[in-house]
N, C-alpha and C positions, 0 to 999 in steps of 0.2 A: 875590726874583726876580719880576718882573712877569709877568703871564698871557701874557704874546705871546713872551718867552721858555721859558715852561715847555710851553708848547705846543712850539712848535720844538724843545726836549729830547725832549718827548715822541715827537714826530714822529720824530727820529734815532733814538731806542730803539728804534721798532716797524720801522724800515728795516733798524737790522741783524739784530733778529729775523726777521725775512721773511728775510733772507739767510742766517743763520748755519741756520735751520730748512730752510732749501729745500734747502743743500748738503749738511745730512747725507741725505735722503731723496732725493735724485742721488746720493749715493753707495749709498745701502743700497740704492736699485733696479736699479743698476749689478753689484752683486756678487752679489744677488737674487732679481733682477729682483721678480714679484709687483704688477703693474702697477694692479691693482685697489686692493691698501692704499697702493700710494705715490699715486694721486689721490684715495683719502680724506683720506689723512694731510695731503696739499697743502692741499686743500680745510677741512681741521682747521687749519691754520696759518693760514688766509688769515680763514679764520672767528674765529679768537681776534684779532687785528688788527685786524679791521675794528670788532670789538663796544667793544675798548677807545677807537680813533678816537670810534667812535659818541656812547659813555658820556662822553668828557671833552668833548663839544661840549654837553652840555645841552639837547639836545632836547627839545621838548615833548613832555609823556607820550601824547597819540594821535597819535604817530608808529611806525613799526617798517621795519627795515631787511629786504628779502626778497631773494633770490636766485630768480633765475627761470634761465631754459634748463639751461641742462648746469649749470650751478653751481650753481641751486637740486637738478638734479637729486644732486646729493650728487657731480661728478666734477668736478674742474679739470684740466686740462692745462697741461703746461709754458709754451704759448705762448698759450695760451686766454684772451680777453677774462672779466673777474667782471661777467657781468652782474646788475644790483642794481635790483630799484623799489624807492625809496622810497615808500612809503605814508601818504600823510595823512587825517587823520579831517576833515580841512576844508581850505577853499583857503586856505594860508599867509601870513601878516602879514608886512611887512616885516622884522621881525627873524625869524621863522623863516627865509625867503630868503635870509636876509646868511649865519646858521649853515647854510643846507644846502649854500648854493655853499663856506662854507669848507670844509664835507664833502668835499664832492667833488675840492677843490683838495687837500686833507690825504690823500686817496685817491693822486691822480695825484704828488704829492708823493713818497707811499710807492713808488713806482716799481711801481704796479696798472695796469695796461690796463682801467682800469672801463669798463662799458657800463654808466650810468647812465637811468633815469627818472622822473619826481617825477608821482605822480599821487597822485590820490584815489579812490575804491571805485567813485563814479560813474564818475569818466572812467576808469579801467581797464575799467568795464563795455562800456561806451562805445568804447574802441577794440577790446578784444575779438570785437566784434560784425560790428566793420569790419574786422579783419586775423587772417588764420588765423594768423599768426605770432605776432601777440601772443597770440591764445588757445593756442595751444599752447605758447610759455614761461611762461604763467602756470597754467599744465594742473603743470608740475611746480615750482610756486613753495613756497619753506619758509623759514621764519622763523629768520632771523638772529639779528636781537636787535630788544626793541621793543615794543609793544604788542600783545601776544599773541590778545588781544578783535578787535582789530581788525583784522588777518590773518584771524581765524577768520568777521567778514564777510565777507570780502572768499574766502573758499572755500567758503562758504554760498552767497553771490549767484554766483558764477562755478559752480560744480555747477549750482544751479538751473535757471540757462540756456542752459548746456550741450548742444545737439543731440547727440548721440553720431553718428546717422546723418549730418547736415550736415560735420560734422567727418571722419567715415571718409571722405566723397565730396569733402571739401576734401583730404584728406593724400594718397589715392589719385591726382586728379587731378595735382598737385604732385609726386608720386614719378612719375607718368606723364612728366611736361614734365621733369624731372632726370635720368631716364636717357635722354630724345632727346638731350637735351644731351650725354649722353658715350656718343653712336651705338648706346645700347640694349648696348652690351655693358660686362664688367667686365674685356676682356682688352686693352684699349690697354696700350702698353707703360710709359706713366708713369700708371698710376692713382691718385684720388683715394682715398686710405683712407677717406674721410669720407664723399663723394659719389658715386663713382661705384659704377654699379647693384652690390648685393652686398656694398656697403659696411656702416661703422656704423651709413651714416642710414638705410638699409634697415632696422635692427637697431632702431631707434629709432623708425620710423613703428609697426613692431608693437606696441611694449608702449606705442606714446602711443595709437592707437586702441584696443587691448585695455584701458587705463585711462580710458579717456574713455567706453567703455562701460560700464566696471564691472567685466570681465571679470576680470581680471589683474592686478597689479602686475611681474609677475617670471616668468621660463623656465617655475618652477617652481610659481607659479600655474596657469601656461596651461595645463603636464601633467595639473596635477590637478584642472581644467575641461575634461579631454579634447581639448581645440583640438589639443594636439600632442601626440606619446609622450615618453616619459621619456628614452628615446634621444637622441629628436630634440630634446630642450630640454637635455641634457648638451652636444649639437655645437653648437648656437648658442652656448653657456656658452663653449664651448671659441674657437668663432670667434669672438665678442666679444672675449675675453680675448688674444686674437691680435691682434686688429685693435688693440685699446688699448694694445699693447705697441708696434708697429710705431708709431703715431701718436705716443705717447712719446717713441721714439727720435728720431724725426724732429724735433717740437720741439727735444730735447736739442741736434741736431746739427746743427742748420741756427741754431739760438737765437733763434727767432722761430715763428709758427705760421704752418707749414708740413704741409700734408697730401697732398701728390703727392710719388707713391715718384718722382722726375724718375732721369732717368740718374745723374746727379752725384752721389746719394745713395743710391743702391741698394747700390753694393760697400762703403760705409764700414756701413752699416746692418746688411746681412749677415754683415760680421763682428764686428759687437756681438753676435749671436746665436751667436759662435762658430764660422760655415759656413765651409769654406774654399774655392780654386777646387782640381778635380780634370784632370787628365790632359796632354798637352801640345799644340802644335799646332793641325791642324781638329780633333783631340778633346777641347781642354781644353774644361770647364765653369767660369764663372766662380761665383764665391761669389754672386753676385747671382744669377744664375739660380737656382740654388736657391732665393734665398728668393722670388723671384717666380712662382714655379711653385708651392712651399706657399701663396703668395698667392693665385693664383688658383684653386685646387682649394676654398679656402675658401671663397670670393668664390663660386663654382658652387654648393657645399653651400647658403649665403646664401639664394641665385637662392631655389632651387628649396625651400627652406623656407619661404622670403617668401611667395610663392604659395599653398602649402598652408594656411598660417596668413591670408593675410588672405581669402582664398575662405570660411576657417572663420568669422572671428571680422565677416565678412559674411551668413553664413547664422544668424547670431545676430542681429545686429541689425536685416536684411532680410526675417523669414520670409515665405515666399510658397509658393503653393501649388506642388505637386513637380509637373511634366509630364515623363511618362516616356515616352519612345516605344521601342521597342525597333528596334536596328537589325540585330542577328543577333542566335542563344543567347550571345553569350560579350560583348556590348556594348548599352549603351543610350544613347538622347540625353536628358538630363538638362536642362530648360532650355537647351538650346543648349550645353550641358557635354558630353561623352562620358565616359560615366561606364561600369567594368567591372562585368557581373550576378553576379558570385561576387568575396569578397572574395579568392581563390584563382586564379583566370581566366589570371592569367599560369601558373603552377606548372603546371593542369593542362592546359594548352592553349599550350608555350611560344611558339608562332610567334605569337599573339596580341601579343607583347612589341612585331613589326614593325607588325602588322595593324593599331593603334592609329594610326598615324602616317598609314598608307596611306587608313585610314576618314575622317581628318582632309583629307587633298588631297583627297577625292569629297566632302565634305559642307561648303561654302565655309562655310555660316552658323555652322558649329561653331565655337564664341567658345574654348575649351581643354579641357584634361580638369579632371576634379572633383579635387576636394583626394585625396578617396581612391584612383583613378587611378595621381596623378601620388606618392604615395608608396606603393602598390605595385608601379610601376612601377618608381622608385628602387632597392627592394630586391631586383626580378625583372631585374637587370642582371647580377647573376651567373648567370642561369640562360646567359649565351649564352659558351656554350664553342663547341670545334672542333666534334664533335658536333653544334652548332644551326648552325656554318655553313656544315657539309657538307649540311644538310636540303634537296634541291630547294625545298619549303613557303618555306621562307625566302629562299632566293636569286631565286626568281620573286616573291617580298616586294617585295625592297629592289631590286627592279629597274624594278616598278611605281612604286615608290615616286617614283626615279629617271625616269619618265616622267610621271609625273601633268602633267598640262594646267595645274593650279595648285597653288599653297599648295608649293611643291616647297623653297622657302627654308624658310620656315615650318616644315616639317616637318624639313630637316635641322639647323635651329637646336635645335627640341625635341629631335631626337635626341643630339646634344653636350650640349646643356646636362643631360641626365638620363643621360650616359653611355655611352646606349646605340650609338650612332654607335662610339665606340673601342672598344664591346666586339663589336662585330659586324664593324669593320676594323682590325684589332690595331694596325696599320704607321698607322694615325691616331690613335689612343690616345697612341704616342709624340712629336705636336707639338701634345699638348694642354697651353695653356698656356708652347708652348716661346718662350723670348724670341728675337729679331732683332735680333744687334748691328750694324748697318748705319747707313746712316744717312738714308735714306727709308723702310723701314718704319714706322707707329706702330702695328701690332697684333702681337700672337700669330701664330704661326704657321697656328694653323688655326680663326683669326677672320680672317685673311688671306683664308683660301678660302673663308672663308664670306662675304665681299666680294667675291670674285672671284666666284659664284655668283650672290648674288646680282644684282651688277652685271648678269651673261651673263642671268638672268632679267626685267632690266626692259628689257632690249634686243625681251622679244616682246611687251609687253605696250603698249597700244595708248594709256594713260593716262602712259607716259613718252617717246613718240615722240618727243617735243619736244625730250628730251634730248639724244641720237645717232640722230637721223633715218637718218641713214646706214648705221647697224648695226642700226637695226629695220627697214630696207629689206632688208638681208641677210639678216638670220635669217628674215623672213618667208616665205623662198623655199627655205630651207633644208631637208633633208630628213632626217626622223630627228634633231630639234634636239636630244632629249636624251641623244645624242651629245656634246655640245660639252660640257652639265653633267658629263658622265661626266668628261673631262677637267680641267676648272675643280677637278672635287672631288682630281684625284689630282697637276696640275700641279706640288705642294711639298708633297707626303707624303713623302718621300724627302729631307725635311731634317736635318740634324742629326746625319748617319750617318757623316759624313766620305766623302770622295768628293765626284764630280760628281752631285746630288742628280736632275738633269734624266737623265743616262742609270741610275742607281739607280732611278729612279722608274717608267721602264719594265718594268722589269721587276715590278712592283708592277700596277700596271695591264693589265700582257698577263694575269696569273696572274688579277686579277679576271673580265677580261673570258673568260678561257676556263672560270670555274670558274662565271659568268653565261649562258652557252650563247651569248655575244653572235658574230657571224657573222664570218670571215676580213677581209672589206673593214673594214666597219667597226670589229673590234680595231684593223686599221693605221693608222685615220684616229686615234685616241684615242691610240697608243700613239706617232703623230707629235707629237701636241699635247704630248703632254710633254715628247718629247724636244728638241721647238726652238719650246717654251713661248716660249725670249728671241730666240730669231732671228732673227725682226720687229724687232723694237724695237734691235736693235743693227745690224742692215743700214741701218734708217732715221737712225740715230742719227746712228751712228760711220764708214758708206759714202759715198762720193760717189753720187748717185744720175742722176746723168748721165752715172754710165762705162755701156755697155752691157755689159762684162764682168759688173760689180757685180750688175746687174739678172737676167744671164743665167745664172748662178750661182745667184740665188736663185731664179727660173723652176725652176731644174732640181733644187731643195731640193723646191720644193714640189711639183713634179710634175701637179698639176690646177687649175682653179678650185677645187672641192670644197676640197680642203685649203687652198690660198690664204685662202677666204674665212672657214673655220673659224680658222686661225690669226691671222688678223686679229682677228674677234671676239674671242678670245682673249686678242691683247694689250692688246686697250683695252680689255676687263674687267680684266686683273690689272693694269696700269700705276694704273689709276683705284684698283683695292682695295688698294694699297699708302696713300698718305697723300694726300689732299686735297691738297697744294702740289705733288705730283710731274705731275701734267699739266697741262697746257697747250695752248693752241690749237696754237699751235707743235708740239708733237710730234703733236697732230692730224692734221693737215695733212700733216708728215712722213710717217706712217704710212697717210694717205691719198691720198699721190702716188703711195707705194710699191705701194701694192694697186693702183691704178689702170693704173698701166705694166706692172705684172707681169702683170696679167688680160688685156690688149694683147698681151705676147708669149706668152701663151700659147693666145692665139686666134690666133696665127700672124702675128700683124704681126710685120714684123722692128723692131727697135728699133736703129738704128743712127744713127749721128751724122747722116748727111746727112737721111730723113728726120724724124729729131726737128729739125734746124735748120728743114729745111723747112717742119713744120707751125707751130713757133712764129711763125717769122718772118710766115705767113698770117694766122694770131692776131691775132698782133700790129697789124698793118695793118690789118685788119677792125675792130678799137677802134680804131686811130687816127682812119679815117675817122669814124667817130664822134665823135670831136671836132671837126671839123670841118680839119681839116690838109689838104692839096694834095696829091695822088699822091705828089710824088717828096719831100715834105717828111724822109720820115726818111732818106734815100739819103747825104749828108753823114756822118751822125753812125753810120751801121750801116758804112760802109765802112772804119769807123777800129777797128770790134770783130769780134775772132776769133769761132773757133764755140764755145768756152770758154763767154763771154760767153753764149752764147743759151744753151746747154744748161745753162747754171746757173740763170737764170732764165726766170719763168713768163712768160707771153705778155702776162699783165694788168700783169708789172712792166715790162718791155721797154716797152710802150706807154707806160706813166705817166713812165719815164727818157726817152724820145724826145721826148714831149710837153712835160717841161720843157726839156729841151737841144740842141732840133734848131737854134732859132736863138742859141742863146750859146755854138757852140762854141770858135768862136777870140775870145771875149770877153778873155782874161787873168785875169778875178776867176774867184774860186771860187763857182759855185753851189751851195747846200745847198737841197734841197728837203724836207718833211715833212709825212707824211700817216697817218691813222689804218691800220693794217695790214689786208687785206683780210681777213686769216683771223680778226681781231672780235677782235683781242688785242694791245695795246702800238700803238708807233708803228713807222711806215718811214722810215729814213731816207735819201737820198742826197745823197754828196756826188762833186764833180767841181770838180778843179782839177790845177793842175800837178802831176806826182808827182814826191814828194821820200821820200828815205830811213825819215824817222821820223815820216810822214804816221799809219801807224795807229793809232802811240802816242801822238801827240799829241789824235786825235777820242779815244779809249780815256783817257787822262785828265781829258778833258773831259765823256766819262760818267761816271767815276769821281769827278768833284767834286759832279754832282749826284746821285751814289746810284740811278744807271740801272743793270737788268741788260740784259746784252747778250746777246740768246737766240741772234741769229745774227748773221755777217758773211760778206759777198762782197766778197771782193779784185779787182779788174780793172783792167790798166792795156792802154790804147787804142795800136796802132800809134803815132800823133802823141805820147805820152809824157804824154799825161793819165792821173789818177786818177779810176778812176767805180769808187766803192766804196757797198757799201749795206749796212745795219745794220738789223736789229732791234730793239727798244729799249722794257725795258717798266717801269714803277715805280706803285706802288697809285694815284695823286691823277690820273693821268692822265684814266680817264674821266668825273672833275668836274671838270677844266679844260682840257681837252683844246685847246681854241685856243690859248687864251695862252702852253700850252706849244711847240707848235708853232712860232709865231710867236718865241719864246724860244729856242728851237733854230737854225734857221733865223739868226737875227740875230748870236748868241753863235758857234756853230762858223765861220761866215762872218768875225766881226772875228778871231775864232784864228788863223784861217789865213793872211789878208790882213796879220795882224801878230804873228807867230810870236814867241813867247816861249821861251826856254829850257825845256826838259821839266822838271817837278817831279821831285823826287826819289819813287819810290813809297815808299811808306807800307804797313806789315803791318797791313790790315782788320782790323775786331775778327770774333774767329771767335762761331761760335753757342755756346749754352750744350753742345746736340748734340755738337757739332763739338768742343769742349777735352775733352769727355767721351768719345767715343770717334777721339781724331785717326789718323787714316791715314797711310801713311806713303807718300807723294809718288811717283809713278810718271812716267819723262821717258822715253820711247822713240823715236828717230831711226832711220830707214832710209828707203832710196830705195824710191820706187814701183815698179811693176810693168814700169812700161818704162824705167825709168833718165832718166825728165828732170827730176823733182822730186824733194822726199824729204817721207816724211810724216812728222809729229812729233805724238804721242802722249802726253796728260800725264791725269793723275788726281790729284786732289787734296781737301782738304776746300774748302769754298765758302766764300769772307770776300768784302769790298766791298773793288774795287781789284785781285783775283787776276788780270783779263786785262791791264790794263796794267803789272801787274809782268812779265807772260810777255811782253808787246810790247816793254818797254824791253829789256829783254834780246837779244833778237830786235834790238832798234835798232841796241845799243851791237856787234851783231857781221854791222850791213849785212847782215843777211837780208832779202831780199822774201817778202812773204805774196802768196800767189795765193788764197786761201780757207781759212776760218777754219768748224767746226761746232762749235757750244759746245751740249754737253747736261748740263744740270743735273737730279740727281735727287734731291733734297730739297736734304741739306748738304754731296753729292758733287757735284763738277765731274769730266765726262771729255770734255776738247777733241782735237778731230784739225785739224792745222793742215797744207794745201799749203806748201811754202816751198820758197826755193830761194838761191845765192848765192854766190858766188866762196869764199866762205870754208870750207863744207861739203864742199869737195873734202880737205880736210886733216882725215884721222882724229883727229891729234891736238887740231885744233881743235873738232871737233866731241866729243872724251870732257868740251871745257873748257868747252864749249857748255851741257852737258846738267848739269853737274855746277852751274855757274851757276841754270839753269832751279831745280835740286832746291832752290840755296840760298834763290831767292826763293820756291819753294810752302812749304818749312816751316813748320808749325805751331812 
């Protein structure tokens, strides 16, 4: 048999060993589990393969094969790259080069995911110096197979040069930029096991900086170098060995490396663990929620042991002199630490438990507490029973606390994250941790509110004005602002109880505020914000905002400015603390028309149709002249629109629709006009031409081919039987080529229409990953309005690309006319309210066939 066949033998032998070896060790950790020996044992299998590859290639004897990151560190994962340097004792001759690349090809052959590097001792050093990444996977590199001498340089030179301190202040910075990245918290609801804060890498920057100073290898070094207690290195033992199990599975089950619990993977995960879902209805619990609530309470232990240990295993390698200041008997300032003067201080002094937080909002420069602190603090969380929060001492605490001028986030973050938050508000204990199966949430329940806080907080602060100018103009004027926090923190404590959690919650919050001495008026304003927390946001959303009923109804919800402009702030904190993709200028805007006409009628303007046509239509003309137009120029083209028309839109739109079409009204062609959207988000579009039957489905197509969402639409059709329809229209590329799209709009919807094509067939969009993982089940509601001349149609459904022209064709094929379309997307929900009206709607029967069509085309 020639070499280039036995090699190829060889090759298939150590593939089905790799495979026949990996599937016993999937099953034994399957029935098992013991997640720690099934990645040595991998890592032992992966190791005798590679040595024998190594061995039948004839390497030159100063070579040797190392394993560096996770694999040197003695773990593989199912899905895990083998990262490997090879090590040369010189730079290699053409024939070692031919053998190393066969290496590596004999590697990847083997069906290994290598992460390969070919250095020598110099250039290791040499990159080392230059990338904390490669010094820290060569921090834990071990010899495979190979020249044993020449590793043992290559750990000689790499120690000697070693900074310990440069390295702590390289890993620290690095874990600082890692958890910005996943918003500084560990309770997003698809967390990285790996990465985010609380994670494994957490778990792995400890014992790489405790080993790079010498301090540690292991838990149980650290214990017995005092850094940590023996407690406290069993609960890490224990949360590691959690976190590598879950990580496990995930590779197992996804079959690639994968380390985000995503939706799609959390219930099959959870019941590898055995969890099942409990109860039925709004009270069942699913299996995943368990196991993501054990998730995260571990992820918190993590937190706040990371802290403790790298404060420790920093005042080892930074000693400095100790500045002690004293700030009362029971606290001192430690280097800008707050450090407790009795190691006892909470036990015999329990309100201190609050005080500590409170001393934190008065002393800005205070960087945190000392390690000792913040774990007897930890374990002074049970001292707060009913007892500590009947104590006036404490309740005039956390009421201070509640008002501090600063640091007020800050302080209620430390308080959750060390516990004491839910043991001091029992009914918040229980949405620690709790998941949100919806489908714009991406946090926890009460990282929710502590988004919505802190949101309401940067709204005073003079360094984010720039944000929401508009609601730091409001609060500035506000009285008693931390009022408004009182409510942000109790908004959605009342989740998860079954019930309407918004009036459950009241009752939560009246019981705080009277058990806080806080005053009659102000209870009511707090104990409104919770109750019509969504109010706002669905009057703006899902109302017409130019019925004067709609307005005067909620005038009489809110009853003052005072509340009005509290619950404003309100919504566009909690809208914003829900997920990044849920707001938009567009609901801006919406929720800032709504405050603006509502504070109008409650200064006593009346809001009725004839003056609200009035002022627009003056508006209006006052820009116009500004373009330079002739008195009677818009007089043609306003004589042909109802008051429909003006009350639907704004003064600066009317202008801009006049100023394209005062002179082409009786042109024949369809004009399309397109312009960047005032409210600094997507495009405007309008178009005008003859109205025909299946006019909205056809532009709605035409979005839909090029991957536009359609945030808004206004239907109108003109006395003379024209279409002056206007759209909203927004997709990411637009603010980098904003012309040419325009111009592309503009030209294309214009040849559409001028030469109408048959309408496409709609097409089922592909749904989100979100969206197949939790699908909703389709909502179609039809009734006439309130005075019987239209009917409103009500739909809910998950969000795909295409869903409003499948609602339009349908709409088409049964001659409905649309008067007005409001489409609010809230992550990967759509809930549209559609005006329509039509010969056919008068037949009940037609319309149960109507609705039952709608359902077929929103199914998932």
């Amino acid at each position: 048999m020639t070499a280039a066949a036995l090699k190829v033998q060889l090759r298939d032998l150590l593939k089905q060993r790799l495979k026949a070896e990996r599937a016993v060790l999937v099953d034994a950790f399957r029935s098992e589990g013991m997640p720690e020996k099934f990645l040595r044992c991998l890592r032992q299998s992966v190791d005798a393969v590679l040595t024998e590859a190594w061995d039948s290639l004839g390497l030159p004897a100063n070579t040797a094969l190392v394993g560096v990151g996770g694999y040197g560190r003695g773990e593989l994962f199912p899905g895990s790259d083998i990262d490997v340097l090879i090590l040369l004792g010189e730079p290699p001759d053409a024939a070692t080069t031919c053998k190393l690349e066969e290496l590596v090809q004999m590697l990847w052959d083997l069906g290994l995911e290598i992460g390969s590097s070919i250095r020598t001792v110099d250039e290791c050093m040499s990159e080392s110096k230059a990338d904390i990444t490669v010094q820290t996977s060569l921090l834990e590199a071990r010899l495979v197979t190979g020249d044993a001498d020449l590793f043992e340089q290559l750990q000689e030179r790499y120690q000697a040069a070693l900074d310990p301190q440069a390295f702590f202040n390289a890993k620290a910075a690095e874990m600082r930029l890692r958890h910005a990245k996943y918003e500084d918290t560990a309770f997003s609801l698809e967390p990285n096991v790996k990465e985010s804060p609380g994670g494994l890498r957490d778990l792995q920057v400890i014992l790489w900086v405790a080993k790079a100073a010498g301090l540690a290898n292991s838990w149980g070094q650290l214990a017995t170098r005092g850094l940590i207690t023996q407690t406290e290195a069993r609960q890490l033992m224990e949360k590691e060995r959690a976190f590598k199990d879950i990580r496990i599975r995930l590779h197992l089950h996804t079959g690639r490396r994968e380390d985000r619990l995503v939706f799609d993977v959390q219930t099959p995960i959870a019941e590898s663990f055995g969890l099942k879902a409990t109860g039925e209805g709004i009270n069942m619990r699913r299996a995943s929620e368990y196991l993501m609530q054990r998730y995260y309470w571990a992820a918190k232990t993590v937190t706040q042991l990371n802290t403790i240990m790298l404060q420790n295993i920093e005042a080892q390698l930074f000693p400095q002199s100790c500045s002690v200041v004293p700030i009362n008997e029971r606290f001192n300032d430690v280097n800008d630490f707050i450090d407790i003067a009795d190691d006892d201080t909470f036990v015999t002094t329990p309100s201190s438990v609050l005080e500590v937080f409170l001393l934190m909002t008065e002393r800005p420069h205070i960087k945190g507490m000392t390690a000792r602190t913040i774990r007897a603090l930890w374990h002074a969380r049970f001292e707060i029973d009913a007892k500590f929060r009947e104590d006036p001492v404490n309740r005039a605490l956390f009421l201070r606390i509640l008002q501090a001028p600063v640091g007020l986030v800050h302080a209620l973050r430390r308080m959750n994250d060390t516990s004491i938050l839910g043991r001091y508000l029992p009914n918040f204990r229980r949405i620690v941790g709790m998941m949100q199966h919806d489908l714009f949430h991406v946090y926890t329940v009460d990282q929710h509110i502590m988004m919505v806080v802190r949101n309401m907080r940067r709204f005073t602060m003079t360094e984010h004005a720039h944000e929401y100018p508009f609601c730091s103009q409001l609060i500035a004027n506000f009285p008693r602002r931390w009022l408004l926090f009182v409510g942000a923190l109790f908004h959605d404590i009342a989740k998860g109880r079954g019930g309407d959690h918004s009036k459950l919650g009241t009752m939560d919050v009246a019981q705080f505020c009277e058990d806080h001495g806080i005053g009659s008026a102000d209870t009511e304003l707090v104990v409104f914000l919770v109750e019509h927390h969504l109010t706002m946001s669905q009057v703006a959303q899902k109302q017409d905002l130019s019925d004067p009923d709609v307005i005067g109804a909620f005038a009489k919800t809110v009853k003052d400015e005072r509340h009005l402009t509290a619950l404003y702030l309100l919504t566009v904190a909690d809208i914003r603390g829900t997920s990044p993709k849920v707001w938009n200028a567009w609901k801006a805007k919406l929720l800032e028309d709504l405050y603006r006409i509502t504070l109008r009628v409650l200064g006593g303007e009346e809001h009725s149709a004839d003056r609200e046509l009035k002022n627009r239509q003056e508006e209006a003309m006052a820009t116009l002249r500004l373009y330079g137009l002739h008195a009677n120029a818009h007089d043609k083209l306003w004589q042909q629109l109802d008051v429909a028309y003006f009350l639907r839109h704004d003064a600066s739109d009317i202008a801009w629709q006049t100023r394209c079409l005062w002179d082409r009204m009786d042109s024949g062609k369809p004009v399309v006009k397109c312009r960047l959207a005032p409210i600094g988000e997507g495009l405007q579009v309008v178009v005008y031409t003859q109205d025909q039957p299946d006019l909205f489905a056809r532009i709605c197509s035409y979005f839909d081919r090029k991957n536009f969402s359609i945030l808004d639409a206004k239907i109108h059709t003109t006395r003379h039987g024209y279409a002056l329809d206007t759209f909203l229209v927004t997709e990411q590329s637009f603010a980098k080529s904003y012309r040419d799209i325009i111009s592309l709009i503009e030209h294309e919807v214009c040849e559409l229409l001028t030469n109408p094509a048959p309408l496409p067939a709609p097409t089922r969009g592909r749904l989100s990953r979100l969206s197949r993982t939790f699908p909703m089940t389709p909502t179609v509601d039809l009734r006439p309005d309130e005075r019987g001349q239209y009917y409103l149609l009500s739909i809910a459904a998950n969000d795909r690309t295409g869903l409003l022209y499948s609602i339009a064709s349908v709409l088409t094929r049964y001659r409905i006319s649309l008067h007005t379309a409001k489409i609010m997307t809230l992550g990967e929900r759509v809930e549209d309210v559609f005006l329509v009206d039509g010969p056919t709607l008068n037949n009940s029967r037609t319309q149960i066939q109507l609705e039952t069509d709608l359902l077929e085309a929103l199914k998932v």
